[in-house]
C-alpha positions, 0 to 999 in steps of 0.5 A: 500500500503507498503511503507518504514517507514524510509529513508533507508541511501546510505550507507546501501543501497550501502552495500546491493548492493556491495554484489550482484555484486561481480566479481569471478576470473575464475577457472583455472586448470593446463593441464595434458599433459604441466602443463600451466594453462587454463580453464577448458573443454577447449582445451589447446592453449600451446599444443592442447590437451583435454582430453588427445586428440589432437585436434589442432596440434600444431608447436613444 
């Protein structure tokens, strides 16, 4: 049966996790048609736009 030869340290532990759950900031892209940013394959909430389409009108 394996099992550890030496204790492994809460700091090294720690270490090894800490890698794993690093949180990523979402990728956001500017709209072509008004220049506010938002995520990408999304339809723009400022102008209503995707793909150079209106999807949602919008009040101007």
């Amino acid at each position: 049966m394996a099992v550890p030869k030496r204790k492994v340290s809460k700091s090294r532990r720690d270490l090894r996790r800490s890698n794993n759950s690093k949180l990523e900031a979402p990728t956001l892209v500017k709209c072509p048609k008004c220049g506010e940013y938002n995520l990408a394959h999304r339809v723009c909430k400022a102008c209503g736009t995707y793909a150079g389409k209106e999807i949602i009108k919008t009040e101007a």
